[in-house]
C-alpha positions as CSV (number, residue, x, y, z in Angstrom):
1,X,143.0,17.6,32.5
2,X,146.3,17.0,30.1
3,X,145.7,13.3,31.0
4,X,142.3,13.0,30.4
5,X,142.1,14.7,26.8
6,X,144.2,12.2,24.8
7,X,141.7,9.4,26.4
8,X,138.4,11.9,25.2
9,X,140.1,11.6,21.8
10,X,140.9,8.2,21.4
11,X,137.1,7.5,22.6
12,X,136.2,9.9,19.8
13,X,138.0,8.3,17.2
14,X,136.7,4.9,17.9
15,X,133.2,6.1,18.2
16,X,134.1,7.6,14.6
17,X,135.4,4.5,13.0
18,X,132.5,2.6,14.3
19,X,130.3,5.5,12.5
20,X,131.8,5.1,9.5
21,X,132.7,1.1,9.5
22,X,128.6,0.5,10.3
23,X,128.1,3.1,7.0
24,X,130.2,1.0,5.2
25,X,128.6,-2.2,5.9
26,X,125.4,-1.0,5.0
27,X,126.4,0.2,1.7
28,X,128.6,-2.8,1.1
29,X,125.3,-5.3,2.0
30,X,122.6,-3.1,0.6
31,X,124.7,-2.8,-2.5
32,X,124.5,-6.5,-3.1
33,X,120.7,-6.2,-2.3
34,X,120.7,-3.9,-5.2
35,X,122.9,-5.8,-7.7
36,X,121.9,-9.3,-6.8
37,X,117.9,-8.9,-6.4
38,X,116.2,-10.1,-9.6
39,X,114.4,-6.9,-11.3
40,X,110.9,-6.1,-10.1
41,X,111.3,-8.4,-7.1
42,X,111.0,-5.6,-4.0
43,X,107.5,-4.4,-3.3
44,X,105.9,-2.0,-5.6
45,X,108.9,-1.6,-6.9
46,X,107.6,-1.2,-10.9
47,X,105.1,0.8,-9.9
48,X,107.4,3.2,-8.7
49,X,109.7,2.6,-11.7
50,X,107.1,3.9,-13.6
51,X,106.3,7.0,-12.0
52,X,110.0,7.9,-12.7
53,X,110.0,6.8,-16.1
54,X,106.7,8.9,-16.8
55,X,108.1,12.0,-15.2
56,X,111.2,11.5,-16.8
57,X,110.0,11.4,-20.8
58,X,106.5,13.3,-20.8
59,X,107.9,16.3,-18.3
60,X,104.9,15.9,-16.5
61,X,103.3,14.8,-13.3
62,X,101.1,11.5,-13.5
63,X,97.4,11.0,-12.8
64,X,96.2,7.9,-11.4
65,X,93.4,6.1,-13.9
66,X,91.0,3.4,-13.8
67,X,92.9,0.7,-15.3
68,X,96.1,1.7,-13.7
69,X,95.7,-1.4,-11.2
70,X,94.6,-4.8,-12.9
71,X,95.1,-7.2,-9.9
72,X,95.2,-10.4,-12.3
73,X,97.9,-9.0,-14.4
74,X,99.9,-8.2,-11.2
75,X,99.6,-11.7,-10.2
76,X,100.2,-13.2,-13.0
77,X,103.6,-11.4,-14.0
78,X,104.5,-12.1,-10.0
79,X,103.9,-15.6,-10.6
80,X,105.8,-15.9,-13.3
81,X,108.4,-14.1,-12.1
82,X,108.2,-10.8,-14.3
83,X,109.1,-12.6,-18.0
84,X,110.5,-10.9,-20.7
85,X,107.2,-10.9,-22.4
86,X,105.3,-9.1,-19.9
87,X,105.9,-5.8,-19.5
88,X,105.3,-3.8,-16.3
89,X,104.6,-0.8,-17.8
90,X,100.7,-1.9,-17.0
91,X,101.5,-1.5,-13.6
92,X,101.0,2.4,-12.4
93,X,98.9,2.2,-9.5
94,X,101.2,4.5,-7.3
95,X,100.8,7.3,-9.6
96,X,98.8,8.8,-6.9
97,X,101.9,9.7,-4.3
98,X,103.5,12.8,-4.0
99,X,105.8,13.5,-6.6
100,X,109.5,14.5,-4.5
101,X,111.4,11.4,-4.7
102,X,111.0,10.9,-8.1
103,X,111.4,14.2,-9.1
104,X,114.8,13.5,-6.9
105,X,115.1,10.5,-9.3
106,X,114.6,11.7,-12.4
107,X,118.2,13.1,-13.3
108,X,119.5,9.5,-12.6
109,X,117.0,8.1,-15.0
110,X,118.0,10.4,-17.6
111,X,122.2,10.3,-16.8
112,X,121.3,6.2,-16.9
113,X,118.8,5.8,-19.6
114,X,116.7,4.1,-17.4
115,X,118.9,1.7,-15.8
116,X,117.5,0.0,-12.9
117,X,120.4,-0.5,-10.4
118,X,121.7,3.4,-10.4
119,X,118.1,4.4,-9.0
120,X,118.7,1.3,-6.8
121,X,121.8,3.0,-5.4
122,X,120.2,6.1,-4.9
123,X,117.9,4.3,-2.3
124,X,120.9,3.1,-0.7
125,X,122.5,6.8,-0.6
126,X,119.2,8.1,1.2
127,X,119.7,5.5,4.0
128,X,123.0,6.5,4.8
129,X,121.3,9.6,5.5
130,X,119.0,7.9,7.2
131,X,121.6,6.4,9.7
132,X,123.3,9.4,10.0
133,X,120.1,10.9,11.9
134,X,119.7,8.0,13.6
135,X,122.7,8.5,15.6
136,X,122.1,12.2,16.0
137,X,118.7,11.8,16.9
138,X,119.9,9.2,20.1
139,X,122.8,11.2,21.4
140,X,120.1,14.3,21.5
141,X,118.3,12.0,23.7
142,X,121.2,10.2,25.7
143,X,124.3,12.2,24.5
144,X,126.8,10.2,27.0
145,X,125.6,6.9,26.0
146,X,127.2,6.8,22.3
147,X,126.7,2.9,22.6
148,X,123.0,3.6,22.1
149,X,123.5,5.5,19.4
150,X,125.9,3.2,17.6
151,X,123.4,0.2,18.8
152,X,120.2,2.2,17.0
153,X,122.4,3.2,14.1
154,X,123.4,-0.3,13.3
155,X,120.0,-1.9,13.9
156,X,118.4,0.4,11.2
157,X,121.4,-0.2,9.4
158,X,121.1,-4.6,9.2
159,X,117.8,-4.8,9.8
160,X,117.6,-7.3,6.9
161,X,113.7,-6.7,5.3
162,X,115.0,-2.6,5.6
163,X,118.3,-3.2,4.0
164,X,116.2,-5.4,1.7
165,X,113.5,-1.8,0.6
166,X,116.2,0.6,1.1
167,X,117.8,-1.2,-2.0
168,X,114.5,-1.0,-3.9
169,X,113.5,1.5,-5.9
170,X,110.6,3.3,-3.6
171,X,109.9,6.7,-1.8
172,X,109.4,4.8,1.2
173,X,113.0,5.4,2.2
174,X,113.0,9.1,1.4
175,X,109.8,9.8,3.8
176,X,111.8,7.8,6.7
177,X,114.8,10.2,6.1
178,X,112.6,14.0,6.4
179,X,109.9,12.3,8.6
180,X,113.1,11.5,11.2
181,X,114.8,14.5,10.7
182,X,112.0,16.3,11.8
183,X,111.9,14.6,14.9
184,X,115.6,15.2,15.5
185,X,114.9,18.8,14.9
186,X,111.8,18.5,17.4
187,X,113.7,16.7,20.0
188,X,116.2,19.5,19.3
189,X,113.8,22.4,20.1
190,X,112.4,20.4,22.7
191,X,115.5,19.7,25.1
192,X,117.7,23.2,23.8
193,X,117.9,25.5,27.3
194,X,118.4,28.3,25.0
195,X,115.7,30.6,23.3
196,X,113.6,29.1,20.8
197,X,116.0,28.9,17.3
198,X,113.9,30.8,14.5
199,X,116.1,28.8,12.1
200,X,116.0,25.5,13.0
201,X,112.1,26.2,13.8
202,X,112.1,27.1,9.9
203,X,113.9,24.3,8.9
204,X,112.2,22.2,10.7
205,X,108.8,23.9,8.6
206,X,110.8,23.8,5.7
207,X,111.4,19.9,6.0
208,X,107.7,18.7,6.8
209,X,106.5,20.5,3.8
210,X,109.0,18.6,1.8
211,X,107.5,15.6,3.5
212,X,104.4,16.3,2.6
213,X,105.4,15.7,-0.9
214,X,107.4,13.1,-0.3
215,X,104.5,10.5,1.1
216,X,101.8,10.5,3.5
217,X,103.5,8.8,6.6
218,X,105.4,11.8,6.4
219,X,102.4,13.7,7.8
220,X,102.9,11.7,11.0
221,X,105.5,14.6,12.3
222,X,102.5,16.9,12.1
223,X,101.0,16.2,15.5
224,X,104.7,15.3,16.8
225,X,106.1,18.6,15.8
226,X,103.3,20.4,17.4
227,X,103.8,17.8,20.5
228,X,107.3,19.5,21.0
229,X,106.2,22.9,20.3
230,X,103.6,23.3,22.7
231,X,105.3,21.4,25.4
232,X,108.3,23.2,25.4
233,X,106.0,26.2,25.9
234,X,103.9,25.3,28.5
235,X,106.9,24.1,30.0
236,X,108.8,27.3,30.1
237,X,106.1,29.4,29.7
238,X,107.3,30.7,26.0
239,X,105.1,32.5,23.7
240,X,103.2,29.6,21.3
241,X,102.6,31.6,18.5
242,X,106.3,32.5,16.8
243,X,107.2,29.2,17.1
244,X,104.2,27.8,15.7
245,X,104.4,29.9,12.4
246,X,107.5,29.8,12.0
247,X,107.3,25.5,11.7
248,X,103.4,25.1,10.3
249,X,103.9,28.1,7.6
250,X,106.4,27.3,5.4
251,X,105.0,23.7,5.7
252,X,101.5,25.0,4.6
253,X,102.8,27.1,2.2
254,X,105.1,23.8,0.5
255,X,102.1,21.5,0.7
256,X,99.6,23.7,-0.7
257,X,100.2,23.6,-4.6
258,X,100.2,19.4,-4.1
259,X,96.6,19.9,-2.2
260,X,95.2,22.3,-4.9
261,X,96.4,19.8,-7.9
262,X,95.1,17.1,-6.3
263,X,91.7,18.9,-5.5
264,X,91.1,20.2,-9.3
265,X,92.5,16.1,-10.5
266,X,90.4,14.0,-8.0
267,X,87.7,16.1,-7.0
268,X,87.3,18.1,-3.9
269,X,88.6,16.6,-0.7
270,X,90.6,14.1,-2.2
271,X,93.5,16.4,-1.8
272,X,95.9,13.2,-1.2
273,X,95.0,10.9,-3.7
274,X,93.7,8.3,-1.6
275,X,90.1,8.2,-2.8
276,X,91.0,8.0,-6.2
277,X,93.5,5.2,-5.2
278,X,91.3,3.4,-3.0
279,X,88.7,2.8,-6.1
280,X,91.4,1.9,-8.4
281,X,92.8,-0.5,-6.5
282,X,89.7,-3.1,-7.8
283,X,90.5,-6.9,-6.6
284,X,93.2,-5.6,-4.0
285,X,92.2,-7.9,-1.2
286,X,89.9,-6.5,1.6
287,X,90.0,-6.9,5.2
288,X,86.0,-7.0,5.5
289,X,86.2,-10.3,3.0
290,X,89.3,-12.1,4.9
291,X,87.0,-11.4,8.1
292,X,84.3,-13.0,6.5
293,X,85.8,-16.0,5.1
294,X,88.4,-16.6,7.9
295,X,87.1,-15.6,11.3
296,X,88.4,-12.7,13.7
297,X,90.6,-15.3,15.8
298,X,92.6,-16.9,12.6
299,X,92.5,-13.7,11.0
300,X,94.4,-12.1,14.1
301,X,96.9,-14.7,14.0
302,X,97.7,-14.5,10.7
303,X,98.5,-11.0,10.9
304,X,100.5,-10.9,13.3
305,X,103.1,-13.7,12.5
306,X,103.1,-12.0,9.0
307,X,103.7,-8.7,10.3
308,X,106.3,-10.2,12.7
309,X,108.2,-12.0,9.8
310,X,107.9,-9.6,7.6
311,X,109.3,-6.6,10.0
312,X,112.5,-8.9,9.8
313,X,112.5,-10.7,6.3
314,X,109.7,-11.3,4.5
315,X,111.3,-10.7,0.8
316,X,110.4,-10.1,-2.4
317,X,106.5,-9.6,-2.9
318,X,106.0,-11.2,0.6
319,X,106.6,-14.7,-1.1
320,X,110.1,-15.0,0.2
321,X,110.4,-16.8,3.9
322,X,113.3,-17.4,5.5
323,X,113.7,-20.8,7.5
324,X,111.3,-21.1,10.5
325,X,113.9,-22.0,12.7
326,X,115.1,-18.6,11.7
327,X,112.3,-16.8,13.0
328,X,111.9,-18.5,16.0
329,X,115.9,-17.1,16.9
330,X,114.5,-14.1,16.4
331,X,111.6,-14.4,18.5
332,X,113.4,-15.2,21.2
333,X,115.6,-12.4,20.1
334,X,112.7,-9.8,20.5
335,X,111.3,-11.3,23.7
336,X,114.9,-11.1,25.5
337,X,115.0,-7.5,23.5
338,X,111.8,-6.8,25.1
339,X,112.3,-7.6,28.4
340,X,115.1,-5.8,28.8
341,X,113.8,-2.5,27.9
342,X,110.8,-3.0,30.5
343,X,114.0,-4.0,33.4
344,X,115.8,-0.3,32.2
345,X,112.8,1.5,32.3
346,X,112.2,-0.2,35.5
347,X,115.6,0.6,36.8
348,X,115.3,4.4,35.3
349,X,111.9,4.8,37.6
350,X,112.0,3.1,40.4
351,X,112.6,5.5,43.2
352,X,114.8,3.4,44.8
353,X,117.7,3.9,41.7
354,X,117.6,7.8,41.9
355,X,121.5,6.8,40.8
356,X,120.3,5.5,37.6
357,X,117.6,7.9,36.4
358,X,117.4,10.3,33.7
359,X,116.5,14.0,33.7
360,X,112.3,15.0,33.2
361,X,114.2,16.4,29.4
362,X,115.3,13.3,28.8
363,X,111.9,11.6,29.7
364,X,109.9,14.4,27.3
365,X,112.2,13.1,24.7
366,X,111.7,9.2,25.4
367,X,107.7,10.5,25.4
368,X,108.2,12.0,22.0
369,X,109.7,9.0,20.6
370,X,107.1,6.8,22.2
371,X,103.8,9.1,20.8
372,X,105.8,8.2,17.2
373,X,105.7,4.7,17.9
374,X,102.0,4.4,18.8
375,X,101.1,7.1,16.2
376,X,103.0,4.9,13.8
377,X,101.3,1.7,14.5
378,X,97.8,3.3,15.1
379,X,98.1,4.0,10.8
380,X,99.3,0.6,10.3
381,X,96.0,-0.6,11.8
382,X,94.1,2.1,10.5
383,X,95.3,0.8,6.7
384,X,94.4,-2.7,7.9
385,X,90.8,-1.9,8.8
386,X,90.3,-1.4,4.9
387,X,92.7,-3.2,3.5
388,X,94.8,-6.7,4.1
389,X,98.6,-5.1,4.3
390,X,100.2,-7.8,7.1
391,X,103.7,-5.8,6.3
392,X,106.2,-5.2,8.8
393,X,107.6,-2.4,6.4
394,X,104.7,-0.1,7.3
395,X,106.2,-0.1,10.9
396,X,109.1,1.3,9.4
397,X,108.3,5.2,9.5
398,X,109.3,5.0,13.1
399,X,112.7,2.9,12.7
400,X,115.1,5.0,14.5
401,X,112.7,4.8,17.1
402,X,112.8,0.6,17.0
403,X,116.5,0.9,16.8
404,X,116.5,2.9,20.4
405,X,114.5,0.5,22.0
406,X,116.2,-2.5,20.5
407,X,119.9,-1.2,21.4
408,X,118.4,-0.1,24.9
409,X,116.6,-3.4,25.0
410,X,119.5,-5.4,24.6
411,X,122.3,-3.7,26.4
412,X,120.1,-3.7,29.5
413,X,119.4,-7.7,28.8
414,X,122.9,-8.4,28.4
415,X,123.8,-7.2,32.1
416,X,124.2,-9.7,34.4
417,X,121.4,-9.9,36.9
418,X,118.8,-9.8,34.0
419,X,120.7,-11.7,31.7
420,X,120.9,-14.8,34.9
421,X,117.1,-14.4,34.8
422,X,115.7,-14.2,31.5
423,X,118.4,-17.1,30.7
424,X,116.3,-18.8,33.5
425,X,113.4,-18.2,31.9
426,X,114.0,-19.9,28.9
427,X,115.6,-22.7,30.3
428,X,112.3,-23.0,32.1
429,X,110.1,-22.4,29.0
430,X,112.2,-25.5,27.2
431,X,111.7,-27.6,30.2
432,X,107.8,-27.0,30.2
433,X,107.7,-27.7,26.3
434,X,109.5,-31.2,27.0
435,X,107.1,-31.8,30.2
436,X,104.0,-30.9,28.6
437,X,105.1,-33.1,24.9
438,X,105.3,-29.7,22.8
439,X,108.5,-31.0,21.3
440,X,107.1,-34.0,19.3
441,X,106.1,-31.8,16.1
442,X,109.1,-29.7,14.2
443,X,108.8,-26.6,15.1
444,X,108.0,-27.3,18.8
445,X,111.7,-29.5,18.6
446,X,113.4,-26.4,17.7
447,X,111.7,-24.2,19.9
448,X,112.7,-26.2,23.0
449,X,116.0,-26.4,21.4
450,X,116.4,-22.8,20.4
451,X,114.8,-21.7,24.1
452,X,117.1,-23.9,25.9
453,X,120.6,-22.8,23.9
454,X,119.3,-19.1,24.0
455,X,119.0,-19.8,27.9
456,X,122.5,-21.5,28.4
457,X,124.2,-18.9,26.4
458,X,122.1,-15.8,28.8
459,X,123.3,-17.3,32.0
460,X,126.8,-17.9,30.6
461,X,126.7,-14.4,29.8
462,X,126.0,-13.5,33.2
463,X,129.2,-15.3,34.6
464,X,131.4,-13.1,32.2
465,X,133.5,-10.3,33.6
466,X,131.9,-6.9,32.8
467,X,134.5,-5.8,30.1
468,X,132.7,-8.4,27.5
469,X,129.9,-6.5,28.0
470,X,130.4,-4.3,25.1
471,X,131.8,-6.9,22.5
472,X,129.5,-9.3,23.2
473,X,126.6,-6.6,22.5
474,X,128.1,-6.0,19.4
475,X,128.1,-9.5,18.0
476,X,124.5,-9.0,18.3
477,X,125.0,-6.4,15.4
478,X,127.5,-8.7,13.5
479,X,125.1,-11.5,13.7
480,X,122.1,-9.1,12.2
481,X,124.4,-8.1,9.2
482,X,125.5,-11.7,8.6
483,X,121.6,-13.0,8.6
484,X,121.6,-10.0,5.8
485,X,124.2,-11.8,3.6
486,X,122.5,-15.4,4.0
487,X,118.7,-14.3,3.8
488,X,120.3,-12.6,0.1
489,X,122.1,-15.7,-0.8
490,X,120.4,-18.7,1.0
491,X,116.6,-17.5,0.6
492,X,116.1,-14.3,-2.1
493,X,118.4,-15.2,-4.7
494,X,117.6,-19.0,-5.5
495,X,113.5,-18.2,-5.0
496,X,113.6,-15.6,-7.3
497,X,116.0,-16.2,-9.9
């Protein structure tokens, strides 16, 4: 035992340095986002400004107006890339969302006078706490496997259009943080052996009424909360009812004021804002006219290479691209990424690998995480049914989720049977794009090209000793914070400046 403590140190303090080092990456590369991104240039980003600024020198809560939305003004000042003789005070059309982040951020605006960048870092201050769940929330899950949670932690850290909003002034970021540290605090309650903890089932009450005043993808922990609750009861056949008003009363009871504004301000029903939003919003486009004009088929396609692109860099008001040849790595990327998370799952439930599985907790947990996911994407397409938002960012509620699957995803492809095979199968796929001519056109040359390289470097990977494992996963990481720096300085900057 005297020999084996100095080792469980060491192991500690690594796993600690790499904590911090990721942290300080983040804030080092998010930090330039923030100082280096032209004003105005991240999503909604005046909008929001506004809300701030109104809060800030009336002392009062804004009410979203006809007029608050002029679609040809928006595209006008976009186009010419927000001019000094343009204002954006115009632009308002988010004075409909809950009011705590800029509540939050209305100190700053005063201590600042309004200063842009400071609100920017404030962004960048919520992610960090954002990452810091991150890792909790995986080792809850898998609490041996800290190279998960250091894999999750760093892919919601780099993830370049993330790193690219978390420096924006928004409340997206905000509504990430509570919406995922309810979950933590679910998965807590759901996997503790112990009697259900009145305080943590408070706080975790306490924190989705904050969220409901935070923003509305924050109500996705609703259903998930009571998820856990109720199947950690049935499980162990606890009383339901404690644990359901100690969580859903103090949420209730936060939420309420914001429902009965909103009700005596919008009319009744409208106790979110959304009605009054969704007529404001005149000449925002419509899905029902794109389907029109454009067909189901190209309308399909379209969306999804835009939502693709734009879950990994699709920058400033979505007029930002990287190179093609850029996506295409990270297609491949995804693909191996996917892949391996359906070989661990495979070797996790095959009955043949009892060695390799994971406890029924752990599985409840993994089912948790997964009911996020589709609950996450099921509003994504619920907002597209009305309106045309191809963005990537919207997947976002559910990121510490995506950076489980990614870090599981890759760490599994980068073993060495499945690595030998899916290198195979690219070298495959570029050998079918010569055979059937693909490769005559651009981006079909640097498919093959990519495919094949991606393929050598797979089965080369699979020749490696098993001790590279682990530094070769993390270059993975490297590589995702280096894309950050050139999407900033190659792409962002010179477009938008």
């Amino acid at each position: 035992m005297n020999n084996h403590m100095p080792n469980t140190t060491h192991a500690q303090m690594w796993q600690r340095a790499l904590r911090v080092l990721i942290i300080l990456a983040y804030v080092a590369i998010a930090g330039m986002y923030a100082a280096y991104t032209p004003a105005w240039q991240a999503p909604d980003e005046p909008a929001h400004y506004n809300y701030i600024r109104y809060l800030a020198e009336s002392g009062r809560l804004p009410v979203l107006q006809p007029g608050d939305y002029n679609q040809e003004y928006l595209e006008t000042i976009k186009a010419r890339r927000f001019p000094s003789d343009m204002p954006i005070a115009p632009i308002r059309y988010e004075f409909h969302q809950p009011p705590l982040y800029y509540l939050l951020a209305t100190p700053i605006y005063w201590v600042t006078r309004g200063r842009l960048i400071p609100l920017r870092f404030f962004s960048i201050l919520l992610g960090v706490g954002l990452l810091l769940v991150t890792y909790a929330m995986i080792r809850l899950i898998f609490p041996k496997r800290v190279n998960l949670a250091l894999g999750g932690m760093a892919f919601v850290a780099f993830l370049p259009q993330h790193v690219a909003m978390s420096a924006a002034v928004n409340n997206d970021i905000l509504g990430e943080l509570i919406l995922a540290s309810c979950v933590a605090l679910s998965l807590s309650h759901m996997l503790d052996h112990a009697a259900p903890n009145r305080r943590r089932l408070l706080a975790l009450g306490i924190l989705m009424g904050l969220g409901t005043l935070t923003k509305t993808t924050a109500y996705l922990v609703l259903p998930l909360a009571l998820l856990a609750i109720v199947w950690r009861g049935l499980q162990r056949k606890e009383n339901l009812g404690r644990p359901l008003v100690y969580t859903f009363t103090p949420a209730a009871l936060l939420g309420l004021p914001w429902w009965i504004r909103n009700w005596s301000v919008y009319g009744p029903w409208d106790i979110l804002g959304l009605g009054r939003h969704n007529v404001v919003v005149v000449g925002q486009p419509r899905t029902s006219e794109w389907l029109g004009r454009m067909g189901l088929g190209a309308l399909l396609k379209q969306g999804g290479m835009t939502t693709f692109r734009s879950f990994w860099g699709q920058f400033g008001w979505m007029g930002v691209l990287m190179d093609s040849r850029i996506y295409a790595m990270l297609a491949i990327l995804s693909g191996v990424v996917a892949i391996g998370c359906a070989w661990g799952v495979w070797r996790l439930w095959h009955p043949l690998r009892k060695d390799a599985g994971i406890s029924r907790l752990q599985w409840s947990a993994l089912g948790l995480l997964a009911t996020w996911i589709l609950l996450t994407i099921a509003s994504y397409l619920w907002y597209n049914l009305t309106f045309v938002q191809h963005q990537g960012r919207y997947l976002f509620p559910a990121l510490p989720a995506w950076g489980l699957c990614f870090a599981w995803g890759l760490d599994q492809a980068l073993r060495s049977r499945p690595s030998r095979w899916i290198g195979g199968l690219l070298l495959g796929l570029a050998l079918a794009y010569v055979a059937l001519g693909v490769t005559r056109g651009h981006v079909g040359k640097w498919g093959t090209i990519l495919s094949a390289s991606a393929g050598v470097v797979l089965i080369a990977n699979s020749l490696l000793p098993r001790r590279w494992h682990g530094p070769i996963v993390a270059l993975a990481y490297v590589g995702m914070g280096g894309l950050d720096l050139l999407a900033l300085f190659r792409f962002i900057i010179p477009q938008l400046s």
